[in-house]
C-alpha positions in Angstrom: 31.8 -25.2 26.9 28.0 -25.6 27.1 27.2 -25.9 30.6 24.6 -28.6 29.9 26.7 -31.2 28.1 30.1 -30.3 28.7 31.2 -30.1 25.2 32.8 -27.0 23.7 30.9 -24.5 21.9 31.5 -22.3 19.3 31.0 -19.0 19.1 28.8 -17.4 16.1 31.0 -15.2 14.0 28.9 -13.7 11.6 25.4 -12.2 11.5 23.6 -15.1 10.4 25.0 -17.2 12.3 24.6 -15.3 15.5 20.4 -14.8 14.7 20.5 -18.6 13.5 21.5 -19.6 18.0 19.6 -16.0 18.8 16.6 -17.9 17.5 16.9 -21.4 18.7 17.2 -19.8 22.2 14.0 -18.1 21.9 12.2 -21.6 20.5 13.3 -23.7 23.4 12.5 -20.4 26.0 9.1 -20.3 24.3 8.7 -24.5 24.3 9.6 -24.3 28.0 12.8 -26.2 27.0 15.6 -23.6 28.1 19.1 -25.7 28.4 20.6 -22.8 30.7 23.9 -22.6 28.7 27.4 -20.8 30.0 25.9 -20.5 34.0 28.0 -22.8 35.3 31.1 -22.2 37.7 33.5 -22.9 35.4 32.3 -20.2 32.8 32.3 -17.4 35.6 35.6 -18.2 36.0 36.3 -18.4 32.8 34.9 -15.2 31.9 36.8 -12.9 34.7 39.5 -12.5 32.6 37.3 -11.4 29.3 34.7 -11.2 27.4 33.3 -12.2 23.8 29.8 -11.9 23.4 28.4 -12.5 19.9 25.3 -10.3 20.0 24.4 -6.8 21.2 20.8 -6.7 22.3 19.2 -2.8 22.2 16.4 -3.3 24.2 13.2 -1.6 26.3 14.1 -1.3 30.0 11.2 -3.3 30.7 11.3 -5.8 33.5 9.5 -8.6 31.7 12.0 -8.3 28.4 15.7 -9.7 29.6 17.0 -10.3 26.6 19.7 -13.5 28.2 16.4 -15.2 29.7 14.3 -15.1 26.4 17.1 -16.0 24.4 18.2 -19.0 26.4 21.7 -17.4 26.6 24.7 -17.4 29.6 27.5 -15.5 30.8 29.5 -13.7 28.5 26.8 -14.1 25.5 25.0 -11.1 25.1 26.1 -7.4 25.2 23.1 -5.4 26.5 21.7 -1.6 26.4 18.7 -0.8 27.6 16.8 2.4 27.7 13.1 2.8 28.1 11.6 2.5 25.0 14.6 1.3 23.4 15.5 5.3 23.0 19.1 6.2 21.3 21.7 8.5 23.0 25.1 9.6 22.5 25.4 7.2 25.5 23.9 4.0 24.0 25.7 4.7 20.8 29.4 5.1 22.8 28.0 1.5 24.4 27.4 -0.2 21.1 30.6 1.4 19.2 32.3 -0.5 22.2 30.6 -3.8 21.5 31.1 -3.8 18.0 34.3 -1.5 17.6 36.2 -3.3 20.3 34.5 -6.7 21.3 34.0 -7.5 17.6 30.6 -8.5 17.8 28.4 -9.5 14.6 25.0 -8.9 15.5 22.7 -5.8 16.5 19.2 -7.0 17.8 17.0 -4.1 18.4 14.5 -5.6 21.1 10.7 -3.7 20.9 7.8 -5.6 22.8 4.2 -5.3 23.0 2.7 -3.1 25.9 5.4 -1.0 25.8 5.0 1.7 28.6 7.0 4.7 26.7 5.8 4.0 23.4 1.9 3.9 25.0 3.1 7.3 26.2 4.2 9.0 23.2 0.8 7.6 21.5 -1.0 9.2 24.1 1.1 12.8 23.3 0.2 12.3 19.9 -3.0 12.1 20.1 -3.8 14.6 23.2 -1.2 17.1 22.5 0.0 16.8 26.2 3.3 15.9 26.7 4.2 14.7 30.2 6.8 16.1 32.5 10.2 16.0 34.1 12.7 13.8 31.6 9.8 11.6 30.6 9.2 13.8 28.3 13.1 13.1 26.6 11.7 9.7 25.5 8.4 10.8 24.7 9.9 13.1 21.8 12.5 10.2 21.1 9.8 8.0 20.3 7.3 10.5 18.2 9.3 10.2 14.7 7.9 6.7 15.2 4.4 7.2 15.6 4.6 10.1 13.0 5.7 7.2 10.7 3.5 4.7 11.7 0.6 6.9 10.8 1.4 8.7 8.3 -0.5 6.4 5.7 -3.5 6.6 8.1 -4.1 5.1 11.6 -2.0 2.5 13.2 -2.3 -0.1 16.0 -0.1 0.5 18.8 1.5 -2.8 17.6 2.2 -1.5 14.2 3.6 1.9 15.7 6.2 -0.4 18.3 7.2 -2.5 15.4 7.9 0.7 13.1 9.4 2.2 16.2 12.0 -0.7 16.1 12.9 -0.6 12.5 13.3 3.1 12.8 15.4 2.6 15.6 17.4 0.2 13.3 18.2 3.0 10.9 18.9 5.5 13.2 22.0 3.8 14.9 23.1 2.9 11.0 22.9 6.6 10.3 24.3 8.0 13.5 26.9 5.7 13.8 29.5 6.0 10.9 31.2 2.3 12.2 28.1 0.8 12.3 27.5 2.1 9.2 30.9 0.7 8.3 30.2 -2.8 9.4 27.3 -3.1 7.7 28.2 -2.0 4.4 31.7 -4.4 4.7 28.6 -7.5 6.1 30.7 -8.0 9.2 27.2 -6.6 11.1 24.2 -7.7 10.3 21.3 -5.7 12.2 18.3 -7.6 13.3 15.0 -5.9 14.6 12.3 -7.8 16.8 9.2 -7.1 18.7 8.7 -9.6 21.9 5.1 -10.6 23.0 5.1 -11.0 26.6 2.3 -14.1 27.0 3.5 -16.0 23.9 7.5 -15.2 24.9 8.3 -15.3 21.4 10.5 -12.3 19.4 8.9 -12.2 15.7 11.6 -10.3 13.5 9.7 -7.2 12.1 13.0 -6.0 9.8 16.5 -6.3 8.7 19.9 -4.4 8.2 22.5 -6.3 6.2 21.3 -9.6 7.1 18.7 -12.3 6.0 16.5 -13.4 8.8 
């Protein structure tokens, strides 16, 4: 039930349809019209005895880039991994083989957003040769396939670089992953990658998996 009006609300069940209320969240966040849905008593309780969210956010660790906030979402909504950088892991890919394996979920939105503190860093590598230390460097190197292919046709914007940086992210969990892989060659996963400006608050899709957004 929508926590707002009371009535009952259905729960996406495909790709589509999951981006479709992934995307009318993030109009009424960015029109300062958020309805606050599934926060209300009577979901928590609800919810304690389980879960079915309908989209799996991979997303930067960032603290301006909560994924139930800038989607207008509640309780039990979202399934969310977050690394710096939005960086993939045997870890992260154990967490979203859970979400979509065992949860059932539809959706995979890869999160990027602009002023991105690890992807600024592994610019910075590439283009001084100095990589920084301690496990910083982990991500650093995580993210440099990213830049390599943002620049390969000449010099890129450090927008252009996060925006690749999420699509190749995309296509990394697709081939690491053989039940990803699975789901989106069956089109019971559709996988959706964005890039969030932090002053406008809106996510602009910058590319697709198995799904028409």
């Amino acid at each position: 039930m929508d926590a707002r009006q009371g009535e009952p609300v259905t729960r996406p069940a495909t790709p589509s349809e999951a981006w479709a209320a992934l995307a009318a969240g993030n109009a009424r966040f960015v029109a300062g019209q958020r309805e606050h849905p599934n926060q209300d008593t009577r979901m928590r309780h609800e919810l304690a005895s389980g879960q079915r969210p309908f989209a799996l956010f991979f997303g930067c660790a960032d603290s301006r880039v909560a994924a139930e906030i800038i989607f207008d979402r509640g309780l039990g909504d979202l399934f969310v991994v977050r690394t710096a950088g939005h960086v993939v892991d045997s870890s992260v890919l154990g967490s979203m083989e859970f979400g979509i394996g065992v949860l059932g979920i539809p959706l995979i939105v890869v999160l990027g957003h602009d002023s991105c503190g690890a992807v600024g860093a592994a610019v910075d590598a590439f283009q001084t040769g100095d990589m920084p230390a301690g496990f910083v460097r982990d991500i650093v190197e995580r993210i440099t396939p990213s830049v390599l292919a943002a620049s390969k046709h000449g010099e890129a914007g450090i927008d252009q670089i996060e925006a690749e940086h999420v699509r190749q992210t995309g296509r990394l969990l697709a081939e690491r992953s053989h039940l990803i892989a699975e789901r989106l060659a069956s089109g019971s996963l559709g996988i959706v990658g964005a890039t969030y400006r932090l002053r406008e608050g809106l996510a602009q899709v910058v590319g697709t998996l198995g799904i028409d957004a």
